[in-house]
C-alpha positions in Angstrom: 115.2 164.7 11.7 114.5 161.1 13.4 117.9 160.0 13.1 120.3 158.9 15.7 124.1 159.8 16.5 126.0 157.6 18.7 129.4 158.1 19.6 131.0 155.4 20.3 133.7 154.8 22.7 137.0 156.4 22.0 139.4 153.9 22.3 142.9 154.7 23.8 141.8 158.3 24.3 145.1 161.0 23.9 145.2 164.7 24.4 146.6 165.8 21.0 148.1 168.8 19.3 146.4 170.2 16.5 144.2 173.2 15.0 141.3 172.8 17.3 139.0 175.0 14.9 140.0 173.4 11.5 139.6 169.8 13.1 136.7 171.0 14.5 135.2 172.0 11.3 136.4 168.6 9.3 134.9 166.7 11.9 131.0 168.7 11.5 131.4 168.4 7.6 131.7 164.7 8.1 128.8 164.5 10.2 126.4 166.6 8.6 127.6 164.8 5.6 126.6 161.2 7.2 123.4 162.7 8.1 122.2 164.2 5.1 123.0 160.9 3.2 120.8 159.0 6.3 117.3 158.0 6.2 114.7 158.8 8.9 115.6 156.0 11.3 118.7 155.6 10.4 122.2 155.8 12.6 125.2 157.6 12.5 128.4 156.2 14.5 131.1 158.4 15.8 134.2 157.9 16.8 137.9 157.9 17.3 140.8 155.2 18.4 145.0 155.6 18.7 146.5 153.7 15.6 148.3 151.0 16.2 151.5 153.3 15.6 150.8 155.2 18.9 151.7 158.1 16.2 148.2 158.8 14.8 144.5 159.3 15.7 141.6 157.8 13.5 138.7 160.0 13.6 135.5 157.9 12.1 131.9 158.7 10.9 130.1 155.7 9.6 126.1 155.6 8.0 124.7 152.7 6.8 124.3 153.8 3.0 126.2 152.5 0.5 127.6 155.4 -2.3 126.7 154.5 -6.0 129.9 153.5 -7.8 129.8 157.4 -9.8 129.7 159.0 -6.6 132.9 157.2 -4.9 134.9 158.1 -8.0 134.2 161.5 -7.5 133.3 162.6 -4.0 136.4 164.3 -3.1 136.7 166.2 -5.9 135.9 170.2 -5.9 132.6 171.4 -6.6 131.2 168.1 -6.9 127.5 167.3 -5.3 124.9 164.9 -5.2 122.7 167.1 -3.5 122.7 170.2 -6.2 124.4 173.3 -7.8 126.4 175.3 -5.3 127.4 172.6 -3.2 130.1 170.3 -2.9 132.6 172.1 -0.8 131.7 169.2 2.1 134.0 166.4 0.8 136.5 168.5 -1.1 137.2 170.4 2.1 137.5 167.3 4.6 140.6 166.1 2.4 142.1 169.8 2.1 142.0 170.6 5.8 143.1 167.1 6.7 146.0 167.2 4.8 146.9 170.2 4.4 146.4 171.7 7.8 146.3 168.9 9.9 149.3 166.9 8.3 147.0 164.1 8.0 145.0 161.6 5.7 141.3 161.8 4.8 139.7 158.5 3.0 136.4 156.5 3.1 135.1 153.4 2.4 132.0 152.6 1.0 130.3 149.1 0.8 126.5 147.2 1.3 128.0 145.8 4.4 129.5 148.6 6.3 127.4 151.7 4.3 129.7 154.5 4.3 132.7 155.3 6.6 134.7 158.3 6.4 138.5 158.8 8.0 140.3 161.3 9.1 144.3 160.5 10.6 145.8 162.7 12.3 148.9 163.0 14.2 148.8 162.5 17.9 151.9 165.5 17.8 153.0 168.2 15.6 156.9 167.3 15.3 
């Protein structure tokens, strides 16, 4: 694929409680996701770091694409794809499992500067 993942120091590093298999499967969709949207050369950064809260987690995966303005209105919406028919499950399911199961947020920004950053928060505890 000539691409390159770096993970990037997890900052403030905390055992937490939550649905290993579930966060493990929203944190592959987000990276399969920055690496299908990366060209050959190109990097993808993960990572993670306690909020400032001491509550929450921030899981991170960043690429250095920008979205088009049609596709940020739309990309965590069900069934939607900009890589063709019977996909689209990617995005949609990041948000449901984050908040849903996780009891967490899922959001992304999306600029020339940055690319493309997805987030996942997630408690640090189930309460």
């Amino acid at each position: 694929l000539e691409k390159t993942i770096l993970l990037l120091e997890i900052q403030d590093a905390e055992i937490i409680e939550s649905d290993k298999s579930i966060l493990k499967r929203v944190l592959i969709n987000m990276l399969k996701n920055a690496l299908e949207a990366t060209p050959k050369g190109g990097v993808v950064n993960l990572g993670a770091k306690l909020k400032e809260d001491g509550k929450n987690i921030r899981f991170f995966v960043n690429n250095q694409m920008e979205m088009e303005r049609m596709v940020k209105l739309q990309v965590f919406q069900r069934s939607f794809s900009t890589k063709g028919k019977n996909r689209g499950i990617g995005t949609y399911s990041i948000k449901l499992f984050t908040e849903k199961y996780l009891r967490g947020t899922a959001s992304f920004i999306s600029n020339a500067e940055i690319g493309t950053t997805f987030y996942i928060d997630i408690p640090v505890y189930w309460e």
